[in-house]
N, C-alpha and C positions, 0 to 999 in steps of 0.2 A: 230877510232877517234884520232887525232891529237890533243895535246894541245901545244902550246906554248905563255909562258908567259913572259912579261919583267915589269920591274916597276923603275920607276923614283919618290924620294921622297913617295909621298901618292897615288902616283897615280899607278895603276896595267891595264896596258892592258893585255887580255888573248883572243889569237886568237885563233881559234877553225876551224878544217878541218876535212869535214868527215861528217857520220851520227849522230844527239843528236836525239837518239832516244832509248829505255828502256833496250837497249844490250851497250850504252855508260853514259849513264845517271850518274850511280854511281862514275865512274871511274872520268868526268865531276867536280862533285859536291863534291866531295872527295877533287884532286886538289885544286879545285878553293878554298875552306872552308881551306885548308892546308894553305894559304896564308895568307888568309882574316884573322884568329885567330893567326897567328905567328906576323902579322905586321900592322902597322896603319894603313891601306887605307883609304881613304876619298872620292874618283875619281875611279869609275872601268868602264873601258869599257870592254865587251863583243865583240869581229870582227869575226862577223861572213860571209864575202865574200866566205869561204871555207864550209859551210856547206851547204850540197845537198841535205837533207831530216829533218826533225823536226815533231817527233810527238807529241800526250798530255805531253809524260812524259818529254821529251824535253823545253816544255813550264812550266813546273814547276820548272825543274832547275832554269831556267832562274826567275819566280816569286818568288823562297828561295833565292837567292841570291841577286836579289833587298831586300828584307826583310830584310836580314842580314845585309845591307851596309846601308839601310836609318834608321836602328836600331841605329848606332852609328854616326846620322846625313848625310851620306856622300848623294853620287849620283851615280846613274850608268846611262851608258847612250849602248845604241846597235850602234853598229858602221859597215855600209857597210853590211845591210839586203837588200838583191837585188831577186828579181822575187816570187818566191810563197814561201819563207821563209818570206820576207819579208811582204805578205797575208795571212800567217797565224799567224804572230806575229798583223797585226793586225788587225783581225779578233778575235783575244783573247783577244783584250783591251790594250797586252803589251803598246802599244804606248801612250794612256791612260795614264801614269803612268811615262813614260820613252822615249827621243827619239829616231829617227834613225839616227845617225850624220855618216859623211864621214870624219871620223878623225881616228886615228890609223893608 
């Protein structure tokens, strides 16, 4: 798994390349959490166009991290979920909750 991150003001996008699946999960959530606790965010997108497999524990990332962000009011939003990731985010509800925007 690939991460790269950039952030403007409050805002964090974190693109993500590869498998989020329970051999990347930690490594994932770690990162992302290194951010989220060092700095303000308000605004996080997720871009995940480079992710080619997602399984449960992938989907939980993804649900602690909304948690963590609409904890301290902000938003997150998935940006560029494209073919059966994008099927199985929502088939979990993610979308539910959060949308899938082509921004990032």
């Amino acid at each position: 798994m690939f991460i790269n991150s950039t952030q403007e003001g409050k805002r964090l996008v974190v693109k993500l390349e590869g498998e989020l699946d329970h051999h990347s999960a930690e490594k994932v959530r770690t990162e992302i959490d290194e951010i989220l606790e060092r700095e303000q965010i308000t605004e996080f997108i997720l871009e995940m166009s480079g992710v080619t497999f997602m399984d449960s524990t992938g989907i939980g990332v993804v649900l602690g991290r909304y948690k963590k962000i609409n904890e301290r009011g902000g938003v997150m939003k998935i940006s560029n979920a494209h073919g059966h990731i994008e099927s199985i985010l929502r088939m979990s509800g993610v979308f539910s909750i959060m949308e899938n925007t082509n921004i990032a």
